[in-house]
C-alpha positions in Angstrom: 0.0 0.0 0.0 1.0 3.3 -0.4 0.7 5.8 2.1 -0.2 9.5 0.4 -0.8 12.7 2.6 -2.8 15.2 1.2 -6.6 14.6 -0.2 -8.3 17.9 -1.3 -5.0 19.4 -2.6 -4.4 19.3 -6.8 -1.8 16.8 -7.0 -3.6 14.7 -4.2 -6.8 14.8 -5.8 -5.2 13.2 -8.8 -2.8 10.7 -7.1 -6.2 9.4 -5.6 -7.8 9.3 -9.3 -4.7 7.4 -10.6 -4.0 4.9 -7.5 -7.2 3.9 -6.4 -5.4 1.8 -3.9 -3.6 4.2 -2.2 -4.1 5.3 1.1 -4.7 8.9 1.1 -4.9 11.0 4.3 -6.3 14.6 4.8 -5.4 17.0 7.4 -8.4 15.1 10.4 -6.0 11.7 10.0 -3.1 13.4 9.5 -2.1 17.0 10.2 1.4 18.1 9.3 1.5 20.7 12.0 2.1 17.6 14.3 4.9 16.2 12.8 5.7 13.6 15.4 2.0 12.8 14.5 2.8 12.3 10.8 5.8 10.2 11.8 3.3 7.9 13.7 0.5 7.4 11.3 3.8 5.9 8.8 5.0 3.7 11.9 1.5 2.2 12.3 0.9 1.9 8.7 3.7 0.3 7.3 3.5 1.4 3.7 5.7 0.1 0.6 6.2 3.7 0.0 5.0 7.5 1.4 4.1 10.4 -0.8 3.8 13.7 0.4 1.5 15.8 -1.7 0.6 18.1 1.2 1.9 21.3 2.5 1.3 25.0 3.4 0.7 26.7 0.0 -0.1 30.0 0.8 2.8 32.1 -0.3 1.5 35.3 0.0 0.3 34.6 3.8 3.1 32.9 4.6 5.1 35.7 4.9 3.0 36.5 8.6 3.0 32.8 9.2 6.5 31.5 8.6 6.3 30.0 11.9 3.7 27.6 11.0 4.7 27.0 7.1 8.4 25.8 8.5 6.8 23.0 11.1 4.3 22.1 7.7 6.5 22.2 4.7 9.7 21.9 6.9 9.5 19.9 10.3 6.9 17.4 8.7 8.5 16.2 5.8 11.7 15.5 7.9 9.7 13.6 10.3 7.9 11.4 7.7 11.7 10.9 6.2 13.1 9.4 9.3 10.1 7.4 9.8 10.5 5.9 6.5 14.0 5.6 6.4 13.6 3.5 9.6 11.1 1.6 8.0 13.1 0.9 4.8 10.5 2.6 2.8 11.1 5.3 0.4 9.5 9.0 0.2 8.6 11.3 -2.3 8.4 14.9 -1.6 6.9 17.1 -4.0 9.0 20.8 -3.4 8.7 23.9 -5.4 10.8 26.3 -7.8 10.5 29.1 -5.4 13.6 27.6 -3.3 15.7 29.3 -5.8 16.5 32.8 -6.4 15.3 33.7 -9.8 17.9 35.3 -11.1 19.1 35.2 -14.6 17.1 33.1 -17.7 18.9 29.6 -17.5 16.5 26.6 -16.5 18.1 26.1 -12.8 19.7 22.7 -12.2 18.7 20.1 -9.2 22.0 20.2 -7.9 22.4 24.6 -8.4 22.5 26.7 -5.4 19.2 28.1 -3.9 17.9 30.8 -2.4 14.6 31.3 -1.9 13.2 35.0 -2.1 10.3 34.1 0.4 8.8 32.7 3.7 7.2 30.0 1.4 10.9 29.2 0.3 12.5 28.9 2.6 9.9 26.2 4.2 10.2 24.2 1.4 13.8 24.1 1.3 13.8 23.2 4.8 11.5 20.3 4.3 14.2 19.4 1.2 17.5 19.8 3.7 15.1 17.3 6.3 14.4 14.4 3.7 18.4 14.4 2.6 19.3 14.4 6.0 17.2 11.6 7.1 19.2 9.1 5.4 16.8 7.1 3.8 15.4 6.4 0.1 14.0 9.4 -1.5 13.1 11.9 -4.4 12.5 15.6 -4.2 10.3 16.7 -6.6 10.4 19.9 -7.2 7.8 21.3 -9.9 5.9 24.6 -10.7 2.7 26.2 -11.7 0.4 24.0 -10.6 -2.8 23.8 -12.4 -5.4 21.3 -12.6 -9.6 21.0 -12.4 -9.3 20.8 -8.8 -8.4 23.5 -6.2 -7.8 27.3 -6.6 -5.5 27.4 -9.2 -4.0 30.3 -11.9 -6.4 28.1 -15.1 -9.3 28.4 -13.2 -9.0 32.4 -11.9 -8.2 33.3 -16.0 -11.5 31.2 -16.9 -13.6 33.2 -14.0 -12.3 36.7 -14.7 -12.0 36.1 -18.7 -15.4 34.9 -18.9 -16.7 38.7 -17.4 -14.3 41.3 -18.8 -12.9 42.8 -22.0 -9.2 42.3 -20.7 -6.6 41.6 -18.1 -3.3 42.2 -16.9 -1.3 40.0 -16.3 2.4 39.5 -15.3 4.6 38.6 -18.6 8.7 39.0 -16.9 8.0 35.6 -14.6 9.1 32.5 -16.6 8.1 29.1 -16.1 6.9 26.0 -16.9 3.1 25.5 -16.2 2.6 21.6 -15.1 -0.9 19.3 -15.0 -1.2 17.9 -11.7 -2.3 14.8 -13.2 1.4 14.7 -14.6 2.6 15.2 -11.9 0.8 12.6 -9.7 1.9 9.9 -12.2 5.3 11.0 -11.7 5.4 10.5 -7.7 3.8 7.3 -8.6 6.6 6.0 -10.8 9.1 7.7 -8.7 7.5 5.5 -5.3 7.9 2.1 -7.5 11.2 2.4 -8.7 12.7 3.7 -5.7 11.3 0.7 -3.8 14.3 -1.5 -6.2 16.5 1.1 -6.6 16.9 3.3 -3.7 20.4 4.2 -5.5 18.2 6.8 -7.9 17.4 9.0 -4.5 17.7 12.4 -5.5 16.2 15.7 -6.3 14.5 16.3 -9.5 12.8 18.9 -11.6 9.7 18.0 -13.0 7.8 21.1 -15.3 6.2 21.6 -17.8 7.3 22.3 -21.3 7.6 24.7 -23.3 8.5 27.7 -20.6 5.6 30.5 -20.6 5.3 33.5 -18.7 2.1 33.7 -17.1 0.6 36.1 -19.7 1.2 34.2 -22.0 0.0 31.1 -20.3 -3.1 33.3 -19.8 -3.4 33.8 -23.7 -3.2 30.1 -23.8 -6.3 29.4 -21.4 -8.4 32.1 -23.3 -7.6 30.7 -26.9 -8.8 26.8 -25.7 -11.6 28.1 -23.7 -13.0 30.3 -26.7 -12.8 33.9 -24.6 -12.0 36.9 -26.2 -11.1 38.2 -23.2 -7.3 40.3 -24.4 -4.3 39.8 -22.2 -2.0 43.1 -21.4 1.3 42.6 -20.3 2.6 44.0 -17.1 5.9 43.6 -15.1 6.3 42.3 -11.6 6.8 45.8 -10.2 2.9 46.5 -11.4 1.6 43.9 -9.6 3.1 44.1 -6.0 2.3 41.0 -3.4 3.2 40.5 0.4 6.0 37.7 -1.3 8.4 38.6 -3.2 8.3 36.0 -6.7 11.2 34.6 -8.9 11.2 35.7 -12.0 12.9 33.0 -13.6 11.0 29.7 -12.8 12.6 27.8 -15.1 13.6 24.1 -14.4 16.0 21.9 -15.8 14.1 18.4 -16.2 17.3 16.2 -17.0 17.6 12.8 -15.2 14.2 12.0 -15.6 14.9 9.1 -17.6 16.2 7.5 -14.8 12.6 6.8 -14.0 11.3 6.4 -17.9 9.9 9.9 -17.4 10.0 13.3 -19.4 8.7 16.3 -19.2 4.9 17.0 -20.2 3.6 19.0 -22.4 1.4 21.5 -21.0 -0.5 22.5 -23.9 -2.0 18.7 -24.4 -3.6 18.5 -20.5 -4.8 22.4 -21.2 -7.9 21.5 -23.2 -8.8 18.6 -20.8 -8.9 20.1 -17.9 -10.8 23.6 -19.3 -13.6 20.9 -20.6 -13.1 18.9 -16.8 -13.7 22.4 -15.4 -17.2 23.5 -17.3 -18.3 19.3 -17.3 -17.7 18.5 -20.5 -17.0 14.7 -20.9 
């Protein structure tokens, strides 16, 4: 069995869809701001292998709460690590482009130096230094742009405020790769079966989608497959000021993936799917 924590979150809605079999806890079974609690729900489970698809994603609140997003994104994940490392079990954490600094336009490397701008971050890098530290068989996955049917998500804001006005502005100097949740579900998956043979391929990994977008025009994107005519203005970061600070290059490099028989997906295919999934089209 595998053990997943998360269950109304986009990636953990999908890992559900796609491993029916799983056992997937939400925050009443198993809440990350306990972490010795975590640790003890994967002692008295005894999975083949844990993934974590939960966490404290609220970047811009974060920065008042940094407290609370360490012990979730930070103190939890290194708690489920040693668990399953004592267990001979291994994890998958799912991390985030925003542990690096953004600087520059070259897709960032697993193995570059980070330096996260924000309080979000800086909890997620923690969670990463936890899960190396712990000693046991793992992959960090770190990934971007989230976007799916489920959950509140940048798709599914462009569809609600492009279906009522003539345009928006949106933020065109932040690069990155947009990524289907689905995609990446599949991907812990894999990740949790091979490493169960071959704890030699722990790691950290990128996993994004392709090709990189800013996020206007991955807002043109969602308006030409939805069928709006809503018009998409171009803005810089500076315009659009927020409590965190953001990278403004979010680009990942996605090599070593084939270590798993993985590659990087292609956006634009899941767009259309999950715009019908969204207005119930079968």
């Amino acid at each position: 069995m595998i053990l997943v924590f998360g269950q109304s979150g986009q990636v953990a809605r999908d890992l559900a869809a796609l491993a029916p079999d799983a056992l997937c806890l939400g925050r009443d079974a198993a809440d990350l701001a306990d972490p010795a609690a975590c640790a003890a729900v994967i002692r008295a489970h005894a999975p083949r292998a844990v993934i974590n698809a939960a966490a404290y994603t609220a970047v811009d609140r974060a920065e008042g709460e940094e407290g609370l997003a360490t012990t979730i994104n930070g103190a939890a994940p290194a708690a489920m690590a040693t668990a399953c490392a004592a267990l001979g079990v291994p994890l998958v954490q799912i991390s985030t482009d925003y542990v690096f600094d953004g600087i520059g336009q070259i897709p960032f490397l697993p193995d570059d130096p980070t330096g996260p701008l924000n309080a979000y971050g800086r909890s997620k890098l923690c969670g990463e230094v936890g899960v190396r530290a712990a000693g046991g068989a793992y992959a960090i996955l770190r990934t971007s742009w989230v976007f799916s049917e489920h959950g509140s998500n940048f798709v599914k804001t462009m569809l609600r405020l492009g279906a009522s006005r003539d345009s928006l502005q949106v933020v065109a100097d932040q690069i990155g790769g947009p990524t289907p949740a689905r995609a990446i579900a599949a991907a812990c998956l894999r990740m949790a079966e091979v490493l169960q043979d071959a704890p030699s391929h722990s790691g950290t990994y990128h996993f994004a989608g392709a090709p990189h977008s800013s996020w206007a025009g991955f807002a043109r994107a969602i308006m030409a497959k939805a069928g709006l005519a809503c018009r998409i203005e171009d803005i810089a970061t500076a315009d659009y000021p927020t409590a965190a600070r953001r990278p403004l290059n979010s680009r990942l490099n996605c090599a070593g993936l084939d270590r798993f028989g993985l590659s990087q997906p292609d956006w634009r295919l899941e767009l259309g799917a999950v715009i019908d999934a969204m207005r119930g089209k079968p």
